[in-house]
C-alpha positions in Angstrom: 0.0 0.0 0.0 1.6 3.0 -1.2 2.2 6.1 1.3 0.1 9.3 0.3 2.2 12.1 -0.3 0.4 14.3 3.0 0.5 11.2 5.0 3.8 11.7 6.2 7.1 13.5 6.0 9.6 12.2 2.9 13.1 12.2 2.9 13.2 15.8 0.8 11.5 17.3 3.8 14.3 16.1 6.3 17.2 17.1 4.3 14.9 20.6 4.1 14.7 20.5 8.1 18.6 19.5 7.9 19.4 22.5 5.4 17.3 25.3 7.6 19.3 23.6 10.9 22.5 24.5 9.1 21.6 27.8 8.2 20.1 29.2 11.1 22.5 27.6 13.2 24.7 29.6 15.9 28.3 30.5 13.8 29.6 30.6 17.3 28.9 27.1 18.1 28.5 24.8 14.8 26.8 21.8 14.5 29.1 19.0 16.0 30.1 17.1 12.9 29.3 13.6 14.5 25.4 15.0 15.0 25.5 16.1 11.6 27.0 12.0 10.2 24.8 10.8 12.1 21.7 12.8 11.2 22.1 12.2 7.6 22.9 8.2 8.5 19.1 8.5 10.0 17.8 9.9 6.9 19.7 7.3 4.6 18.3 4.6 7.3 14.3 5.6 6.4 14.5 6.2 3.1 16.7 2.4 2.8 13.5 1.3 5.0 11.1 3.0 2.4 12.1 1.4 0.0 12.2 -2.0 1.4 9.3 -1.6 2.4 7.5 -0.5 -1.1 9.6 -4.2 -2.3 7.8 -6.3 0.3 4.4 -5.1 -0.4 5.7 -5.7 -4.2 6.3 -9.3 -3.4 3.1 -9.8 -1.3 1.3 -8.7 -4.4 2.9 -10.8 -6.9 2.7 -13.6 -4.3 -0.9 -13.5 -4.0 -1.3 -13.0 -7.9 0.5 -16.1 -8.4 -1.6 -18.1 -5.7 -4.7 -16.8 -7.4 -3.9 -18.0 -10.7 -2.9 -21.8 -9.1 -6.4 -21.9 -8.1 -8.0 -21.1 -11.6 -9.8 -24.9 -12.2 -9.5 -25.8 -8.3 -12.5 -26.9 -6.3 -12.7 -24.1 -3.3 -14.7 -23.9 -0.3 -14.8 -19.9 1.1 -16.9 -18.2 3.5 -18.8 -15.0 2.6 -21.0 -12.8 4.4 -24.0 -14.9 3.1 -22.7 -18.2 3.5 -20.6 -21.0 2.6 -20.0 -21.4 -0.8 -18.4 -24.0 -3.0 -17.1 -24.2 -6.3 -14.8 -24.4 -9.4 -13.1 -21.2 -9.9 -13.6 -20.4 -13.0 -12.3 -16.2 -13.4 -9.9 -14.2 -11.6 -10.4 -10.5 -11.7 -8.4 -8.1 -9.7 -9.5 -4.8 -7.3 -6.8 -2.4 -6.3 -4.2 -5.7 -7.1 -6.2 -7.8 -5.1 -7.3 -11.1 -6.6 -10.8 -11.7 -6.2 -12.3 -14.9 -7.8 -15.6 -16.3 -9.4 -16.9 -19.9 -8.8 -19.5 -22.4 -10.1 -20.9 -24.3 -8.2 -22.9 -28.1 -9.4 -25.9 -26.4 -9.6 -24.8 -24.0 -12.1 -24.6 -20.8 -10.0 -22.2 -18.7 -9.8 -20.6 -16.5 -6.8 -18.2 -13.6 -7.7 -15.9 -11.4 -5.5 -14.6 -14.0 -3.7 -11.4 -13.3 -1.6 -8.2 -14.9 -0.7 -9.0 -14.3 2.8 -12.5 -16.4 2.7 -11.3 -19.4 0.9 -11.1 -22.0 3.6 -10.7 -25.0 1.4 -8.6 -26.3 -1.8 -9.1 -29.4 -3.1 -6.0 -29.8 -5.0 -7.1 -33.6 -5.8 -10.1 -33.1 -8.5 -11.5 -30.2 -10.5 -14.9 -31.4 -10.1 -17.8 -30.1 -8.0 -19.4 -33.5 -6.6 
């Protein structure tokens, strides 16, 4: 989930805050240069973070891509808010990244919007319904 841009302070903002310390600082009594490594080592620290960060949700999201494709033609049991359903997957669609499947079951019906978070069952074994 990406970070909106007035949700918090980016790393231009600190070096901003760093550059207005600098300049307004007493000429009388400088910044100690060790503050002043290790201020910019805790900006290099978040943005390193940041960006980890932004490359685990990356993974997450191609993780869970992946796992919903595996379970096109797969016999699933999930749990919605109006009951238990079960059925072949038949589509994947995705919201926001998010897979979110549609399923047929033996009688013909289908169920969309389906999430990786209600499936509760995978019958690896057999494709069919019965």
């Amino acid at each position: 989930m990406p970070v909106e841009a007035n949700s918090s302070i980016g790393s231009e903002d600190l070096f901003k805050i760093l550059l207005t310390q600098l300049n307004y600082q007493d000429p009388l009594k400088p910044m100690d240069n060790q503050e002043f490594i290790a201020q910019l080592a805790q900006f290099t620290t978040l943005e390193q973070t940041k960006q980890l960060n932004d490359s685990i949700e990356n993974l997450i999201q191609i993780s869970s891509s992946n796992l919903g494709i595996d379970l096109l033609d797969r016999i699933i049991q999930a749990t919605t808010e109006e009951a238990v359903v079960k059925g072949k997957v038949i589509t994947i669609t995705y919201n926001e990244g998010i897979p979110e499947f549609t399923i047929v079951d033996d009688q013909g019906d289908f169920k969309s919007g389906i999430t990786m978070s209600q499936i509760e069952i995978i019958d690896t074994l057999n494709t069919e319904t019965n």
